[in-house]
VEXNUGU-694953 format. One line per field, with one value per residue (C-alpha): y, x, z. Coordinates in pm, 1 decimal, padded with zeros to 6 digits. Example, Ala and Ser with C-alpha at 12.3 -4.5 7.8 and 13.67 -1.06 7.14 Angstrom:
BEGIN
yy <- (-00450.0:-00106.0)
xx <- (01230.0:01367.0)
zz <- (00780.0:00714.0)
***
This chain:
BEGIN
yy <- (09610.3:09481.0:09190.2:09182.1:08903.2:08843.9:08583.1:08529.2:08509.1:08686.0:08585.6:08545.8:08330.3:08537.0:08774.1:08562.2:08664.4:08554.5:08421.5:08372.3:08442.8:08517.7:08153.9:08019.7:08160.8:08050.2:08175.1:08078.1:07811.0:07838.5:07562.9:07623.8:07688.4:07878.3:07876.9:08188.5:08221.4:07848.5:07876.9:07650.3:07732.4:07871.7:08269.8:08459.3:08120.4:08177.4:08131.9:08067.4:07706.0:07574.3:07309.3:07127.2:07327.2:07052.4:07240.4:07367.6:07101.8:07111.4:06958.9:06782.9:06695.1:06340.5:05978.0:05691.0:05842.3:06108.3:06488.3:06799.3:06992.2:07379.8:07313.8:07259.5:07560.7:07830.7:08268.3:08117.2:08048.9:08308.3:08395.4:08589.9:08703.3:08824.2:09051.6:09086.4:08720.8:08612.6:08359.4:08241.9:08155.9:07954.2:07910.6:07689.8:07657.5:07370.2:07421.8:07122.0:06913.5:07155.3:07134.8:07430.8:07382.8:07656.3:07607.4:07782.0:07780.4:07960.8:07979.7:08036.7:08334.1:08187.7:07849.2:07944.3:07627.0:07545.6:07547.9:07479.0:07369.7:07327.3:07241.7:07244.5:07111.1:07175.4:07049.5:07297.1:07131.3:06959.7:06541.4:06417.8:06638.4:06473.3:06155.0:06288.4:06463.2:06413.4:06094.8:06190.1:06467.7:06380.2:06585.9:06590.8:06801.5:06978.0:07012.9:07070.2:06927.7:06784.9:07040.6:07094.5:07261.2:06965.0:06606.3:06471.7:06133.5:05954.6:05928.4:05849.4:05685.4:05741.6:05532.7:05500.0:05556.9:05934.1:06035.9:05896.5:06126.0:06148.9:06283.7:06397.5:06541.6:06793.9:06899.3:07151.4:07093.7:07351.7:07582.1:07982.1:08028.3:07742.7:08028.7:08080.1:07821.3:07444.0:07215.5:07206.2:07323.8:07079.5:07106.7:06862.1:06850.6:06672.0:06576.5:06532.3:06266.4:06150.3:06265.9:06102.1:06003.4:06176.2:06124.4:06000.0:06117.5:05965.4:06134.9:05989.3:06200.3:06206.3:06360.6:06776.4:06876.8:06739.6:06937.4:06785.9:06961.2:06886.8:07025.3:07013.5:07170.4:07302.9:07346.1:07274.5:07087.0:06756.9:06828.2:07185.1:07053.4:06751.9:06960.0:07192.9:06940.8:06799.4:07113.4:07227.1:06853.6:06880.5:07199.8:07186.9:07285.5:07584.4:07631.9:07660.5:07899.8:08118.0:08113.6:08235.1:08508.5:08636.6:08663.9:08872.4:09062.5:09153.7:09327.3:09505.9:09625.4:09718.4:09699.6:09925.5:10003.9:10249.3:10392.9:10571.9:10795.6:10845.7:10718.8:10515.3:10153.1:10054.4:10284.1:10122.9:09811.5:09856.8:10011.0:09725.1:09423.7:09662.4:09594.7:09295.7:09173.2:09325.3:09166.1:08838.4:08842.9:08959.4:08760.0:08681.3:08843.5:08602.1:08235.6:07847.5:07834.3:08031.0:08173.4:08112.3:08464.3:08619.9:08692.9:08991.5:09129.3:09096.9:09277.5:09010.8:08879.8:08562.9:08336.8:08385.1:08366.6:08076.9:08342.9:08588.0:08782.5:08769.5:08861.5:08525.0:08631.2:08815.3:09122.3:09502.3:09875.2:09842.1:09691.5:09980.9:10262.2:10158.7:09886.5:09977.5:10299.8:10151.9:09885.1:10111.6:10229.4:09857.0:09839.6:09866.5:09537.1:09448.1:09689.5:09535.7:09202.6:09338.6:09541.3:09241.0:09041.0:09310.9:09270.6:08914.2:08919.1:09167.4:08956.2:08872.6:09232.4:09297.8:09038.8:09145.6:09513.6:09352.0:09093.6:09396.8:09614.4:09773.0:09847.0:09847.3:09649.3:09685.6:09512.8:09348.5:09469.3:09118.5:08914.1:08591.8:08319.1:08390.0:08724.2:08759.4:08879.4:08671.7:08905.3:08740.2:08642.5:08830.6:09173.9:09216.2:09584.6:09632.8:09402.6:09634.0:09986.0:10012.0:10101.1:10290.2:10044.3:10051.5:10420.6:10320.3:10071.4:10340.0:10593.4:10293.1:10297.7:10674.6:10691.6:10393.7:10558.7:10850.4:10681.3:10474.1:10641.7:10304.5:10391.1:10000.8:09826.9:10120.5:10143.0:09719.7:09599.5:09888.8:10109.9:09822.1:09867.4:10226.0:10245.5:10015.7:10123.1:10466.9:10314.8:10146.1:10480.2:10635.9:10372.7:10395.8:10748.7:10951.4:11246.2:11578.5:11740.1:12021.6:12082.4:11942.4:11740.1:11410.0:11179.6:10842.5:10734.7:10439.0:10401.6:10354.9:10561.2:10442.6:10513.8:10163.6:10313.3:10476.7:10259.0:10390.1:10726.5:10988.9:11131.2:11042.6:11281.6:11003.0:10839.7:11102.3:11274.8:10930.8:10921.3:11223.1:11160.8:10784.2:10922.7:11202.8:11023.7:10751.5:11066.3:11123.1:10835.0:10716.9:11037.4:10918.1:10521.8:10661.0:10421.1:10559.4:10705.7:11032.0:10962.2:10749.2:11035.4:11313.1:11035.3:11035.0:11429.2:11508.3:11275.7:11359.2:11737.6:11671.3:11457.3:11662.2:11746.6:11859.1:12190.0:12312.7:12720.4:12870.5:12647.8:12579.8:12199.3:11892.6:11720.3:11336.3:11243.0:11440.4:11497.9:11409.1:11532.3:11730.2:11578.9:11239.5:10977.8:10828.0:10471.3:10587.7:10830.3:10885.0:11262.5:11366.9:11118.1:11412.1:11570.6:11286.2:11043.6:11213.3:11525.9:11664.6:11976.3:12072.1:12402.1:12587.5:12316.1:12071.6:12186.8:12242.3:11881.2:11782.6:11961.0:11862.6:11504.4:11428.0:11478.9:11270.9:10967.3:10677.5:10564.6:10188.8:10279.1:10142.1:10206.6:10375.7:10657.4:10805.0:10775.2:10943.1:11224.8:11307.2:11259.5:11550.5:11745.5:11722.2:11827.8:12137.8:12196.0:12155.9:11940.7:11920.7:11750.2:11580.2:11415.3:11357.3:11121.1:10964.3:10788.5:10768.3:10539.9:10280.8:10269.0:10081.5:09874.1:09707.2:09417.6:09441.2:09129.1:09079.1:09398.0:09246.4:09520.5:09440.7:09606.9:09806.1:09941.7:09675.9:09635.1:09572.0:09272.1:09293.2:09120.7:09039.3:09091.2:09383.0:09508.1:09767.8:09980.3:09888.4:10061.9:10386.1:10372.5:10378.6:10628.2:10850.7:10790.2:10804.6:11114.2:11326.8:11274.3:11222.3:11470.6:11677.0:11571.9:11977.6:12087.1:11986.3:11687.5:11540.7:11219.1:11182.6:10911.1:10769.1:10539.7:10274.4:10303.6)
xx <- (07519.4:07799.6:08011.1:08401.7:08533.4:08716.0:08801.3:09127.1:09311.5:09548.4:09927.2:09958.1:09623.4:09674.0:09439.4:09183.0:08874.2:08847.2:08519.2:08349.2:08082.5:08240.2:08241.7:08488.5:08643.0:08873.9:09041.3:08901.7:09182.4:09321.0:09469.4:09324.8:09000.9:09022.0:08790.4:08709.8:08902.2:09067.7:09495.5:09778.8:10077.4:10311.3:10344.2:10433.0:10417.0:10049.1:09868.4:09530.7:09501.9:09486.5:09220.6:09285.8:09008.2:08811.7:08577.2:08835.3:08626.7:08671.8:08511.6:08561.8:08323.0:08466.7:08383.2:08575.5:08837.8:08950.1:08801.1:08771.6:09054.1:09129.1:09078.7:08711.6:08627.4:08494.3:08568.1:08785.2:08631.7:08470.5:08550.8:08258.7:08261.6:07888.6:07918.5:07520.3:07447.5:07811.1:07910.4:08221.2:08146.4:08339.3:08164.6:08269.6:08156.8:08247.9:08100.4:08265.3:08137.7:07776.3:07796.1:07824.1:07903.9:07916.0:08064.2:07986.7:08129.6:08042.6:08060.1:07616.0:07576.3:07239.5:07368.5:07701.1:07912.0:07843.6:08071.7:07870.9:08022.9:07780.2:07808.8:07554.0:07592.6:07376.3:07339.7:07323.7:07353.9:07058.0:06955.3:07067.7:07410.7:07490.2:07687.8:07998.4:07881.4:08078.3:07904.0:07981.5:08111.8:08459.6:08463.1:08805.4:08906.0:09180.9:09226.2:09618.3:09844.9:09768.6:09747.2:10062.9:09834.3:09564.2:09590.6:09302.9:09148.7:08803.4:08552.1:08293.5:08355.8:08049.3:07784.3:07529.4:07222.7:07131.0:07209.7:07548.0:07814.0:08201.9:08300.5:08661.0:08801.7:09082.0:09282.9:09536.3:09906.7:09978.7:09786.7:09882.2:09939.4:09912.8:09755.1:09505.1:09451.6:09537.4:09399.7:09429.4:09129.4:08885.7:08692.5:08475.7:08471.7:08117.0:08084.1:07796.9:08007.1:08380.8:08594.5:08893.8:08895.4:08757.7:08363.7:08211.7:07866.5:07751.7:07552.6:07319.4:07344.0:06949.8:06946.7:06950.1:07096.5:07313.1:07377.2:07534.2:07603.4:07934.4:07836.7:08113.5:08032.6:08267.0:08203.4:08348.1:08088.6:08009.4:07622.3:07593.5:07807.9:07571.6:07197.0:07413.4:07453.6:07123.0:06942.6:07129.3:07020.4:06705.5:06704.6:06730.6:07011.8:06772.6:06614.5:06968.6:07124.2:06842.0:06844.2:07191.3:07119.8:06865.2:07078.8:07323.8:07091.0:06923.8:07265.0:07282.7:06930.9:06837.5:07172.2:07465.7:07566.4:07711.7:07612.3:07843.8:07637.5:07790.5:08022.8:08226.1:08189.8:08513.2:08510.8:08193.1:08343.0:08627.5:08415.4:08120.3:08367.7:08569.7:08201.1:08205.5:08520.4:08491.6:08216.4:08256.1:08507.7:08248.9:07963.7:07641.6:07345.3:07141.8:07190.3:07060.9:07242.6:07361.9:07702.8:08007.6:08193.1:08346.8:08735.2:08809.4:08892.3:09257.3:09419.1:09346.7:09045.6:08933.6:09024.3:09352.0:09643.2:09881.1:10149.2:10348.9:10226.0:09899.3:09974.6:09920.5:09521.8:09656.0:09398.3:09614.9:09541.9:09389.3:09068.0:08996.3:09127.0:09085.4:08794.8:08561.3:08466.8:08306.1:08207.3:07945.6:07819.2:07691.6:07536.0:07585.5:07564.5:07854.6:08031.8:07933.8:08051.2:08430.0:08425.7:08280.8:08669.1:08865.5:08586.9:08639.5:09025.1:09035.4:09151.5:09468.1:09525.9:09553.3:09793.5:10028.2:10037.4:10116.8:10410.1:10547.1:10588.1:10249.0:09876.2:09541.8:09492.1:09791.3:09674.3:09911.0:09982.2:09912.3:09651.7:09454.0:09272.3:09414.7:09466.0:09785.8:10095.3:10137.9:10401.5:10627.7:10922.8:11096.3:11004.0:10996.0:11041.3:10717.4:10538.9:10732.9:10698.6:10360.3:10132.5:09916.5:09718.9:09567.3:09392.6:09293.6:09087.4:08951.7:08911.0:08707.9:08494.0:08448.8:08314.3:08089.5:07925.0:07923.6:07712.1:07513.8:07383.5:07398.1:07458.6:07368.7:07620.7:07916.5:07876.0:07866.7:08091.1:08310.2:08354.4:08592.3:08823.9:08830.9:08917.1:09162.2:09321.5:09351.2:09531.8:09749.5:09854.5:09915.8:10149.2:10296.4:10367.6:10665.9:10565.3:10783.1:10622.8:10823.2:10729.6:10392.3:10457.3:10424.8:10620.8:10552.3:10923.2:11046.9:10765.7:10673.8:10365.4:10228.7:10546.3:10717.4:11008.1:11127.5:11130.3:11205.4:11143.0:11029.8:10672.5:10535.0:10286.4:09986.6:10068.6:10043.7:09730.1:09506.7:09624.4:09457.7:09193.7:09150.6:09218.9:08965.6:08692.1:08800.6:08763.7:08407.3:08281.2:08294.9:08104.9:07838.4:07833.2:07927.3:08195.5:08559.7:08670.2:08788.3:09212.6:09157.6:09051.3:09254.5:09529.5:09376.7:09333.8:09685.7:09882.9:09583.6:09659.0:10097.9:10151.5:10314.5:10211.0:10535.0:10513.9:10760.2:10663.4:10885.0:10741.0:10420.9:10415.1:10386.4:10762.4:10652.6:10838.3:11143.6:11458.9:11279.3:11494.7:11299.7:11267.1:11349.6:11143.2:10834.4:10674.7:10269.8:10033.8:10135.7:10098.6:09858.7:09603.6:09616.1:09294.2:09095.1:09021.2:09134.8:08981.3:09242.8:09412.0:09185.2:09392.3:09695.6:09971.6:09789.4:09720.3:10116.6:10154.2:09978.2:10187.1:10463.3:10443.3:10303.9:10668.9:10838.4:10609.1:10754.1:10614.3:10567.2:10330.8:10020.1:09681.1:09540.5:09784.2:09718.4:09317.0:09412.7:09557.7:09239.9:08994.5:09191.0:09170.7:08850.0:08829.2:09023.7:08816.5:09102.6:08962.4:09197.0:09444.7:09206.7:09090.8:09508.7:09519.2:09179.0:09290.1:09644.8:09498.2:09351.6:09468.3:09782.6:09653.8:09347.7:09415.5:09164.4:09024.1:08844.1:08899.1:09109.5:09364.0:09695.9:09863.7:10140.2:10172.3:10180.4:10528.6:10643.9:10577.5:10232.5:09956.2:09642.0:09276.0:09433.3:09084.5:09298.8:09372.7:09017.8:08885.2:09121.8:08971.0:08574.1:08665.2:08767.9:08513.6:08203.1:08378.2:08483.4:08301.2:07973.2:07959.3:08055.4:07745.9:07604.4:07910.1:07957.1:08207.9:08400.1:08182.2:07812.5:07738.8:07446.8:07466.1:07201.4:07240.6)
zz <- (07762.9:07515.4:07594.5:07569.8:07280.5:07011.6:06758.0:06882.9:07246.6:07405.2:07378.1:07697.8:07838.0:08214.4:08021.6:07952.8:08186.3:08593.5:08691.9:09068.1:09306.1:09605.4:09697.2:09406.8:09155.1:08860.4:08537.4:08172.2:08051.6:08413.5:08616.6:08959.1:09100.7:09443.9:09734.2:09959.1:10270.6:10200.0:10172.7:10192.7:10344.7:10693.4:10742.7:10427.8:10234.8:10306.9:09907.5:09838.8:09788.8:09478.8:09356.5:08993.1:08761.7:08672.4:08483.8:08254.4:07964.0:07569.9:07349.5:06970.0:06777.5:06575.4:06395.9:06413.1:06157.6:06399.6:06569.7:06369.5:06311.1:06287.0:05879.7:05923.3:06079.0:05928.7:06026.1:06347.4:06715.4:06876.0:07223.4:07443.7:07765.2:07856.7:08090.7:08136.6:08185.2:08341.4:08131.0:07930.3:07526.7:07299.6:06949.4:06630.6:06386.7:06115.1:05762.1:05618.3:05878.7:05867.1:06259.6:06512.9:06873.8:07134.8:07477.3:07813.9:08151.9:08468.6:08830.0:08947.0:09076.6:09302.9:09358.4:09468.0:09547.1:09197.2:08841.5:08539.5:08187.2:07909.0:07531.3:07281.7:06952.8:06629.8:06313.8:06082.1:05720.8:05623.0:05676.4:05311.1:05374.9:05698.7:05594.4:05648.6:06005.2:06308.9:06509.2:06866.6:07109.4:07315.0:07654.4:07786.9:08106.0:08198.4:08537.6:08556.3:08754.7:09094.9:09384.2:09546.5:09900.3:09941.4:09990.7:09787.7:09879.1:09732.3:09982.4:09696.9:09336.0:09219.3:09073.0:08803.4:09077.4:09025.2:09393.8:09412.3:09331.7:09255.7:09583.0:09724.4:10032.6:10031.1:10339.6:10326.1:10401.8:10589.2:10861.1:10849.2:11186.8:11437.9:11724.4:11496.5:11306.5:11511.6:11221.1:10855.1:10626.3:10509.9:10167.6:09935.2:09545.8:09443.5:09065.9:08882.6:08692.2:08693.4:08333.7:08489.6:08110.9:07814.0:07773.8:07458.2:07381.6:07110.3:06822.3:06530.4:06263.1:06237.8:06623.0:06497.7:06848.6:07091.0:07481.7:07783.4:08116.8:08387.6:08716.9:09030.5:09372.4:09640.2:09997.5:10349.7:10423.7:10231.5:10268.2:10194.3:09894.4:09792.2:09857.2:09611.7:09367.8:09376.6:09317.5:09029.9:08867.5:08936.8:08704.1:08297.1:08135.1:08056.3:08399.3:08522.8:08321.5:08343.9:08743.9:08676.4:08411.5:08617.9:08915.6:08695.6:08528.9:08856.9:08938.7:08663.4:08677.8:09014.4:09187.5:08965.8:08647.0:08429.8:08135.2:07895.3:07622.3:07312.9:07090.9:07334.7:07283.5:07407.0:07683.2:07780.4:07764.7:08002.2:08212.1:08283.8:08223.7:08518.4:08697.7:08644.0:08734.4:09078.4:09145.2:09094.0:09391.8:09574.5:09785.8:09594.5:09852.1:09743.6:09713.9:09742.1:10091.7:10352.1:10265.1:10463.2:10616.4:10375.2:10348.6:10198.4:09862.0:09756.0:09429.6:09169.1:09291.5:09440.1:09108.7:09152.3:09378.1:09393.8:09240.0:09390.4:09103.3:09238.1:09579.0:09678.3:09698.2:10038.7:10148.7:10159.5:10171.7:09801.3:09951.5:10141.4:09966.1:09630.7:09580.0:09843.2:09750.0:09464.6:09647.1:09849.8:09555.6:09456.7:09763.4:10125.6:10187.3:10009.2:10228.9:10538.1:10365.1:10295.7:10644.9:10826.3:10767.3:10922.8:11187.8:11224.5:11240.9:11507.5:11748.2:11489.9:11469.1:11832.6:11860.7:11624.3:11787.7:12111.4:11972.5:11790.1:12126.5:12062.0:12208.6:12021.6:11686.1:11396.1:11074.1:10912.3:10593.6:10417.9:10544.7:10440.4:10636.1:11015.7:10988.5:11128.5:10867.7:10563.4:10392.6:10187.4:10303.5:10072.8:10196.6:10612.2:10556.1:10380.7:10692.2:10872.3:10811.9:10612.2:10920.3:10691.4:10658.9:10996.2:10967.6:10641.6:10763.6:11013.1:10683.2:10531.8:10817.9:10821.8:10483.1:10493.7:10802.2:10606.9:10336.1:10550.7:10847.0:10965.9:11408.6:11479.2:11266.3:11294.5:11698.8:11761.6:11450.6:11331.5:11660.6:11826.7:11518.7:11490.4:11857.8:11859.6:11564.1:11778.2:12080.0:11824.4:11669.5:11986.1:12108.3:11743.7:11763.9:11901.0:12093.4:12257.8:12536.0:12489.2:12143.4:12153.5:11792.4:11696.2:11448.8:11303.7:11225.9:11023.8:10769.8:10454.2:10300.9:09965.7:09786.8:09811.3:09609.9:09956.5:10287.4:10649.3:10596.1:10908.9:10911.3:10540.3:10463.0:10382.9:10642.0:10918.6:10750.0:10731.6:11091.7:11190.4:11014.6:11204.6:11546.3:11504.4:11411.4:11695.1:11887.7:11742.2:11730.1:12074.3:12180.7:11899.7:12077.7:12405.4:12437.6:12580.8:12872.4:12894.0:12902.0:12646.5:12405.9:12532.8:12428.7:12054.1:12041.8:12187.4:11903.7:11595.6:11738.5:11726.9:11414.1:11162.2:10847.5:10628.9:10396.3:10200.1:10298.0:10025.3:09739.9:09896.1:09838.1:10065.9:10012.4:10047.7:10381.0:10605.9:10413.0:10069.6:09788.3:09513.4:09187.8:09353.1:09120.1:09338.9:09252.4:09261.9:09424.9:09769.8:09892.3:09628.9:09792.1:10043.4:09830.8:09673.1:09833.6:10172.4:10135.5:10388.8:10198.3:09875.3:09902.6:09675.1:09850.4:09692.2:09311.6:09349.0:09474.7:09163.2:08952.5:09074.9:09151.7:08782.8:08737.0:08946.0:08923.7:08738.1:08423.6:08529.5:08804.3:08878.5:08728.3:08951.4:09013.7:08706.7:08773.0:09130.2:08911.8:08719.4:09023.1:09158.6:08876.7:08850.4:09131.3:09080.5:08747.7:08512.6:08278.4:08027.7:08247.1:08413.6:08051.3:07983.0:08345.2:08257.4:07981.7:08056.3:08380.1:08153.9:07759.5:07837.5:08127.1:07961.1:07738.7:07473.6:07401.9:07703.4:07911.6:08166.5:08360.1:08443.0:08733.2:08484.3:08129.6:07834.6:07843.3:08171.4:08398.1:08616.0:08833.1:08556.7:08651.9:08925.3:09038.9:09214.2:08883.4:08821.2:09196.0:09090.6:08770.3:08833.1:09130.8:08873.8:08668.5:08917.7:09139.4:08891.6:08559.4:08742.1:08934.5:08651.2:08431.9:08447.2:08326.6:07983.2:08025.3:07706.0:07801.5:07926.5:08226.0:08404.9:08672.9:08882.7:09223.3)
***
């Protein structure tokens, strides 16, 4: 497998490559470190709380006449990102000084509630050269500014004796929603040792190699946090790296991957380092410790969001829709992991169906910690009128079943949602008797360009598709009365589905104007991933909506374009949306997808794009492999 690097960085250091393990996560030269499930704030001020990233360390090799400059390096710094071992590289090397020093930081993948930084410095020139050699390391860390979400206080200072740590306690500000959440959140921050101020490690220019390791753990709990900490030390520097290799490697080996045969290096690239990325958001199955419940998936991933530009690490439809899918294919426990939060907020959903004048469970459309709504402020239309979200939870459902087979976990964890979800459409939905149609009025479907619209064609097809397998599934867990399910059959049965009958093509919502421009893939979705009209309206919704779809749309519109194609076995199109979905989104030094084109303003690391993307990919080109495709792909599952 090939890592992503470079010897330089991107211009703007949002691109540099997001780490985690499902527990923490952070971004290389980042000021934060984040926390699953831990956020600061009231409401739509809801963020992800934001910890100083103390193991953001660099460090100079120097004598008492100063540290080595720029001037004494030779060929630049290389940057690595390994994607097969999971770790962050920076390597120098100084020929004046005949020195090298390579630099690695990492979140473990086994022992979870631990960040690693690790530098290891060789001599390379030989003894009688060495007079002018550098005569110690300075480690100096650069943990940002204080957090503005926790108040920080030492419960430990730290001592010389080997089982006394550095040791603070953070509390968050500000609870989400005093219902649901009466007390602030509580974490600890262990260190192996305090770089309040730079460390000195000094370095006889006899001694051929020089390596020192900064270890910090995170938890809620102070213990789980210190029997973190004193595991890791009891481990080489060696030991523990290699726990942590192994851990990736195991992934890679036995769990998913992707191989693209050929000449297609950088394809390959985006591809895994797409992997990747996903999946350090995600839970490690197997760790030092139990892990805590896990709280979703949000569109930049778990090392970021203390920006608006990162959604504020809130959970939407793009979990769902657009990461799960591949998701499953990693494994079904990972699944269960994702599924398992809406699961656990149910009781938050229910209670914002029945304060909005509604039955059953309505998700919000953001969600963190709580999950009640956490949309921003700025946009109560979107919290509003984007009930789509709801039966795509439901779809979610559907299709892990689907995959799974899995009657125990579906009928005691999943049916409850699906169910509700039903009720909640029902009481959503306007009904005439007389006519025996339904309408879902003031909306919003995926198309954000166009709020309070009547009857958007997504939204009322992912509907019927929700209520009818609510319908189904309670027969399979035997768990519904029979009103209840006439109720779901007579709306799934009424809601409209809009055709244009003289140009045979789905217009997006009532009253939409043809050749009005649209924001992203909205009634297309109707055939992948859907699979509700696979007929002539929808190779003319295709074609026509390719048209009309704005060029500084997401990713993973253009992905959703060749998926369908594919589908429809027009492969030369299909080929034309394929790459137009990821050549201007990837940055190229490290891989890293932003939510737009280069060019326009966008969310980095938006594992959204990166979900429409490997659908494509896997859906299409995969199950195209008989069929001579322009590029040849084998995948672990």
């Amino acid at each position: 497998m090939t890592a992503a690097g470079c010897l330089c960085l991107p211009s703007d250091l949002n691109f540099m490559p997001t780490l985690g393990n499902g527990h923490v996560g952070y971004t290389i030269f980042g000021d934060a470190i984040f926390m699953n499930g831990v956020y600061n704030g009231a409401g739509g001020n809801s963020k992800r709380a934001r910890i100083p990233n103390w193991i953001n360390i660099s460090t100079e090799a120097c004598d008492r006449f100063g540290c080595a400059t720029g001037s004494d390096v030779v060929n630049g710094t290389s940057y690595e990102m390994d994607l097969r071992d999971g770790y962050f590289r920076v390597l120098t090397t100084y020929k004046s000084l005949g020195i090298s020093v390579e630099q690695r930081t990492y979140p473990h993948k086994y022992y979870n509630r631990a960040l690693v930084y690790e530098v290891v410095a060789n001599r390379i020139a030989g003894r009688n050269s060495r007079i002018n050699s550098p005569k110690f390391l300075r480690l100096t860390q650069f943990g940002g500014n204080s957090s503005d979400a926790f108040d920080f206080v030492v419960v430990n200072n730290g001592s010389s004796d080997s089982a006394d740590y550095r040791t603070l306690r953070g509390r968050t500000r500000v609870v989400e929603n005093e219902q649901f959440q009466p007390d602030p959140q509580e974490i600890f921050v262990l260190f192996s040792e305090s770089l309040e101020q730079p460390l000195e490690l000094q370095w006889p220019t006899w001694q051929d190699q020089l390596s020192h390791r900064v270890i910090l753990t995170i938890d809620r709990d102070e213990n789980v946090a210190r029997k973190e900490l004193q595991d890791v030390l009891q481990l080489s520097a060696g030991n523990l790296l290699q726990k942590h290799t192994q851990s990736w490697n195991s992934f890679w080996d036995n769990e998913f991957s992707i191989e693209i045969k050929g000449d297609a290096l950088e394809l390959s690239q985006i591809v895994n380092a797409g992997i990747f990325y996903i999946v350090s958001s995600l839970p490690s199955l197997k760790t030092n410790q139990k892990n805590e419940p896990f709280y979703g998936l949000s569109p930049t991933g778990l090392g970021r969001g203390n920006l608006e530009a990162d959604y504020q690490g809130h959970n939407f439809w793009d979990t769902e829709i657009w990461i799960l899918p591949v998701v499953s294919l990693f494994g079904l426990d990972y699944a269960k992991e994702v599924l398992g939060y809406r699961a656990r907020i149910l009781e938050a959903a229910k209670y914002h169906a029945n304060s909005t004048g509604y039955k059953g469970a309505r998700f919000p459309w953001e969600s963190a910690y709580t999950g009640t709504e956490v949309t921003n402020p700025c946009c109560p239309e979107v919290a509003e009128q984007e009930i789509h979200i709801s039966p795509d939870i439901s779809f979610a459902i559907q299709k892990f079943f689907a995959q799974s087979n899995d009657s125990e976990w579906t009928c005691d964890t999943a049916w409850p949602i699906t169910a509700d979800v039903a009720d909640f459409l029902v009481s959503r939905a306007t009904c005439d008797d007389s006519s025996k149609t339904c309408h879902l009025l003031n909306v919003m479907g995926p198309d954000e360009d166009h709020p309070n619209v009547n009857d958007n064609v997504y939204t009322n097809a992912v509907s019927k598709i929700a209520l009818n397998f609510a319908e189904w599934l309670a027969k399979h867990c035997g768990n519904a009365s029979t009103e209840r399910l006439e109720k779901w059959r007579e709306v799934s049965d009424g809601l409209v589905i809009l055709r244009d009958e003289s140009l045979n093509y789905h217009p997006e919502y009532e009253g939409y104007v043809r050749d009005t421009i649209i924001k992203q893939a909205d009634t297309i979705l109707l055939g992948y991933p859907l699979n509700f009209d696979k007929g002539s309206t929808h190779i003319n919704d295709l074609r026509f909506y390719a048209n009309v779809t704005r060029e500084s749309g997401p990713a993973m519109t253009w992905s959703m374009f060749a998926a369908n194609y594919l589908r429809n076995f027009e492969l030369t199109l299909a080929n034309e949306f394929f790459e137009r979905g990821y050549k201007s989104y990837v940055r190229p030094e490290f891989k890293v997808w932003s939510e737009t084109p280069m060019g326009y303003d966008g969310s980095a690391n938006f594992l959204t794009g990166i979900g429409g993307f490997l659908q494509a990919l896997i859906s299409g080109y995969v199950t195209r492999q008989n069929e001579d495709p322009p590029i040849a792909i084998s995948f672990l599952r």
